[in-house]
N, C-alpha and C positions, 0 to 999 in steps of 0.2 A: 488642461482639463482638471478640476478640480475633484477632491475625495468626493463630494457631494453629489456632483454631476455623475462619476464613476457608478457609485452606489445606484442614483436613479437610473440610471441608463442599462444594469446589470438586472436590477426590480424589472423593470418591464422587459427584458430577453427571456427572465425566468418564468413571467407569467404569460409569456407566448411560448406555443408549438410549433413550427410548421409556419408562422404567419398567425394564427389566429388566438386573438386573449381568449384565454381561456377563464377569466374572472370578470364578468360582466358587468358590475357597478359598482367602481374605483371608488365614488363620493361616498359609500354608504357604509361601514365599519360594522359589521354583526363580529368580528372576534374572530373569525376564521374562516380559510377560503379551502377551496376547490382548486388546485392548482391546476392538474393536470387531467386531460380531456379520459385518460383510459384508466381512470380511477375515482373513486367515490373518497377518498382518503383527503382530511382537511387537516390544514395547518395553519397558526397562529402568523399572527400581521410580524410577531416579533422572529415565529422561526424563519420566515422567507427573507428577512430583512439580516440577519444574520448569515444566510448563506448567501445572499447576494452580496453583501458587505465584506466577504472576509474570501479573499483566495485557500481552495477548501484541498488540504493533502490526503493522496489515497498512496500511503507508501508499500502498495502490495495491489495492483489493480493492470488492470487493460484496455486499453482503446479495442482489442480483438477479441472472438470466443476464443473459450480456454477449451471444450467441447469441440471447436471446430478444430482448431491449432492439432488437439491430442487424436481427430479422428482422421486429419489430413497424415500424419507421422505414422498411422498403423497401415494408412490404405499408401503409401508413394510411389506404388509402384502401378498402380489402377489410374495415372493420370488424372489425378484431384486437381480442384482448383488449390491454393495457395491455403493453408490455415490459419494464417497470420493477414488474412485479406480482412477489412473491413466493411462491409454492405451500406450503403443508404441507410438503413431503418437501424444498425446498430452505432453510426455515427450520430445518427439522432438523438437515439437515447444516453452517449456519452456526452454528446451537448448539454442536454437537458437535464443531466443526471445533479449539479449544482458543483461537481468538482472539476477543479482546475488543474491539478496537479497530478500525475499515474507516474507508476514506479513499474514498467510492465516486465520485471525481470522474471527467467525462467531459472530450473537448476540442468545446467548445460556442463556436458564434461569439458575438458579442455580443448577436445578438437574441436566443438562443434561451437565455441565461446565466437571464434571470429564471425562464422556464419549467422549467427545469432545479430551481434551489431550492428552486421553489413545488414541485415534482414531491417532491422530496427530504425535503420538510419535510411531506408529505401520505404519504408510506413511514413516517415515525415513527408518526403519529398515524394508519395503519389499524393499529399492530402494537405498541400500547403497552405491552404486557407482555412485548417481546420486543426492542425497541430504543428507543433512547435517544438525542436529540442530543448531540452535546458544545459545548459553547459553555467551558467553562472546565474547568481541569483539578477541581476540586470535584466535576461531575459524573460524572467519573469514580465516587465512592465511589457511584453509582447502578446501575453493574453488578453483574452475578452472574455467576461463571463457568458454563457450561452454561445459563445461565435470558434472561439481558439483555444484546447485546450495543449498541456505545456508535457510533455515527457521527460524522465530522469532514467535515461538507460545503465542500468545497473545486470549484475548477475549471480544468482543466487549460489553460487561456487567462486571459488577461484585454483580451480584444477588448473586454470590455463594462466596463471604465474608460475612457471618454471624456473626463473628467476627474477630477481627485483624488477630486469630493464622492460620484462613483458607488461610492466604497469608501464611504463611508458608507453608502449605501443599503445595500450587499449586505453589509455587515458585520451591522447590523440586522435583515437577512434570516437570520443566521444562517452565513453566508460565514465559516469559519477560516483558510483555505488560497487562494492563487493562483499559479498557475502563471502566470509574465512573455506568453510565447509557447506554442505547440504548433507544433513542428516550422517556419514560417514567418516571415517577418517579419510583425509587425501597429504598431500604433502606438506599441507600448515598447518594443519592441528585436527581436532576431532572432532565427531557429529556429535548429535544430540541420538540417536539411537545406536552410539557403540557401546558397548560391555563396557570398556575401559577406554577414561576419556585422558589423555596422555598432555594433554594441554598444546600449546601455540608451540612446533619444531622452530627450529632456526632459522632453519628459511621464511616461516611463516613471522617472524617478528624481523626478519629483514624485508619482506614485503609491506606488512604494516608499517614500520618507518618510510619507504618509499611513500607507498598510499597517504599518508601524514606530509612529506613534502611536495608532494603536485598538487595536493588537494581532493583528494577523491574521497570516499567516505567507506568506514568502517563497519561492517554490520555484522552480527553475529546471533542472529533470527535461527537458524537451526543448526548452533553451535552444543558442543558439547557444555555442560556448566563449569567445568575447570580452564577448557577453552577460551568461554566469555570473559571469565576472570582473568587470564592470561592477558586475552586482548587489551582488555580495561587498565591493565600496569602496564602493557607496555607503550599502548597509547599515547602519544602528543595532544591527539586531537578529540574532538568528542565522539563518544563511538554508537551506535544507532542498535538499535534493537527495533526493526523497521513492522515486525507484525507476529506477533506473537503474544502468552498470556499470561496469566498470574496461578503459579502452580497450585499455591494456597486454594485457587476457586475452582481449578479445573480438575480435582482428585489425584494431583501428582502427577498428572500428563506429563512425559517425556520431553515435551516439544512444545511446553510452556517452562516459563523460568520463576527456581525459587527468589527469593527475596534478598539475597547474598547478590545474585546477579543483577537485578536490579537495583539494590543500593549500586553496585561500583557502576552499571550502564551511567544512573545520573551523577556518580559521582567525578564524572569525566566528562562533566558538561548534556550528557546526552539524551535522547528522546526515546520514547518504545511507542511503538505503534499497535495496538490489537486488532488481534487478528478476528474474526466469524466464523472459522471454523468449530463445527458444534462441539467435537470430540473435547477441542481445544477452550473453552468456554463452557462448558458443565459435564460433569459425568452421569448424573440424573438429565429425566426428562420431565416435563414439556424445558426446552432451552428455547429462549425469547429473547428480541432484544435488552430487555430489561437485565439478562444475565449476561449481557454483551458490558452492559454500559456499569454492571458490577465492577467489571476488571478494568475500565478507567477510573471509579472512582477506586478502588484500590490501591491503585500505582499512585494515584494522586496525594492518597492519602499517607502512603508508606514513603514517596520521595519528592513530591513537590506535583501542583499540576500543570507547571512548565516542562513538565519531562513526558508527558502522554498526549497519544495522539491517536492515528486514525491509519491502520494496513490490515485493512480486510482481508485481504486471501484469496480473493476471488474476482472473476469480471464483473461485468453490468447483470449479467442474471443468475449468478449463482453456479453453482454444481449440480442440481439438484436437476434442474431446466436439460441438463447434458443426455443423448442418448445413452444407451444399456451398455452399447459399446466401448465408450469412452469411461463410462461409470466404471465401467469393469477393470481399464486400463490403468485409473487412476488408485483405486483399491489395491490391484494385484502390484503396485509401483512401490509399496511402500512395508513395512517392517510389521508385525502385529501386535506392537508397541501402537502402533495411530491408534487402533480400539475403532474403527468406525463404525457406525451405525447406519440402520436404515436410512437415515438421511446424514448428509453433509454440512450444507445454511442452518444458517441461524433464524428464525421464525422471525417475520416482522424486520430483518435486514438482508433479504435477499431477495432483489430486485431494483432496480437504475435511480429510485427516486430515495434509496434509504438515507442518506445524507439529512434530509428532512426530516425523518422519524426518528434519528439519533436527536437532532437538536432538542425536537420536541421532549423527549424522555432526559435530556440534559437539563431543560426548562424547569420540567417538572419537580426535577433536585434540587432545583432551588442554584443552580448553578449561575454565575453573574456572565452578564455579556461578554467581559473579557477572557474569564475561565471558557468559553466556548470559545469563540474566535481561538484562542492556543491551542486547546484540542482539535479543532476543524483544519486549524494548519498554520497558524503562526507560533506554534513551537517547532514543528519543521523549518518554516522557512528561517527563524533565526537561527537553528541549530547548523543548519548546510550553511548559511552566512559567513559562520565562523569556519565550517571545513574548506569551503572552496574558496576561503580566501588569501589559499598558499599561491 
């Protein structure tokens, strides 16, 4: 099958729901369509052609609620169904959503790291016509845009490297991605909301060289800043900064990174992904996509726009969408260093179909087709090219 064919055949999944087009007269070109049935929201001939054309990376995202997962964990002993399940109507809107790629990593202590993969690895195999591991870039040619989307099981800690060999194990398992820390110190080095950040321990740069020879990826998304730098020298490989922001935009936020860490992220080949988190993307209000797509060109600007990309932070609906309960869960989880606000999303990125309304606001920049396709996900995908090709 040819690019061409691909492309067309991806156009029309995108412009059906369910079975039925939702854009009624193909021949006739007005500039912009109605893609989808439960919204009034139009997009250019060029943004739908773009995200049908370009396998699109969500290095921070989920095929599940994040809402359901956090309300399933507080009720377990009430005999919940599963929080990690996914419904008919929320596989849809990941179909649909125009992304191919999820990174649905949680931040899990060590004990609960196995259960996590086994969990993750038992979500492929109830939904095998609808997802897919990724273990190497290869399987990638196992997606369909609108049909199969592709997971990169990752974890946002790595409490559960005790020693170097446990990268083996979890690599085995399936393991692509590790996150050094999540926000604290643990046994490799330190969070991004410690007092004092002590940098990469020695075991932690003896895991990282492991990590470096099987192939698994580096990521240091809510690392301490002396941490990420750590990481970045002692690195072989390129090391990912999978969602996360530009501190310079987001008033100093803790858990966006300054410009020191970003130079050394791309200067070791590597990618950052932004995150939508609002705290993490403006300190004032109203915060809009528009102040989303600040911190791509930012990073673009300060180290190349082969080094940014695309790790929201979020499911298909946001945070926002979550009961009071879970709202509450996720607030009281965290340091008072986050600074949250009344809301969580980012206004105009928070809902299944945002992929579309980035491009759009990329267009607008004046941005060239290729500069989008990289940010949409082929700077991910060459950047893992080169990590998992140990």
């Amino acid at each position: 099958m040819t690019n061409d064919t691909k492309h067309t055949l991806a156009r029309r999944r995108l412009l059906q729901v369910g079975g039925t087009a939702m854009i009624g007269f193909p021949m006739l070109n007005f500039g912009s369509f109605r893609v989808f049935a439960q919204s009034d929201t139009r997009y250019s001939q060029r943004a739908i052609d773009l995200v049908a054309s370009t396998q699109v990376f969500d290095m921070l995202s989920a095929p599940y609620s994040y809402g359901a997962m956090i309300e399933a964990s507080l009720d377990e002993q009430s005999g919940r169904s599963d929080g990690f399940a996914v419904p008919p109507e929320l596989m849809q809107d990941v179909l649909t959503s125009g992304v191919d790629v999820l990174h649905p990593a949680v931040g899990v202590s060590g004990d609960q790291a196995m259960a996590f993969i086994a969990r993750m690895n038992a979500l492929v195999a109830e939904h095998p016509e609808q997802l897919a591991r990724i273990d190497g870039i290869a399987d990638l040619e196992r997606l369909a845009k609108g049909q199969r989307v592709g997971l990169i099981l990752g974890i946002q800690n790595s409490d559960h490297f005790r020693s170097p060999d446990d990268v083996n194990v979890f690599y085995h398992l399936g393991q692509r991605i590790s996150q050094l820390t999540y926000n604290r110190q643990n046994l490799l080095g330190s969070g991004a909301t410690d007092r004092v950040d002590g940098g990469v321990s020695s075991l932690g740069a003896q895991v990282i060289e492991r990590m470096n020879g099987l192939g698994m990826a580096v990521d240091v998304s809510h690392c301490g800043d002396k941490t990420v730098l750590d990481a970045c020298d002692l690195s072989s490989r390129p090391v990912l900064i999978t969602h996360s922001n530009a501190r310079q935009l987001a008033g100093g936020h803790v858990r966006a990174k300054p410009d020191v860490a970003i130079k050394a992220m791309a200067g070791t080949g590597g990618v950052m992904g932004i995150a939508a988190v609002r705290q993490f993307v403006s300190a004032r209000e109203p915060t809009t996509i528009k102040h989303y797509v600040d911190h791509i060109e930012y990073v673009a600007k300060l180290v190349g726009v082969e080094h940014v990309g695309i790790g929201s932070d979020q499911d298909m609906h946001g945070y926002d969408s979550m009961s009071a309960q879970a709202q509450q869960a996720i607030r009281s989880g965290y340091s008072s260093s986050y600074a949250f606000r009344e809301k969580i999303d980012v206004d105009g990125f928070d809902h299944p179909r945002r992929v579309f309304d980035l491009v759009q606001e990329l267009i607008r920049r004046k941005r060239s087709d290729s500069d989008i396709r990289g940010i949409l996900g082929d700077n991910f995908k060459r950047v893992l090219g080169e990590i998992w090709s140990a």
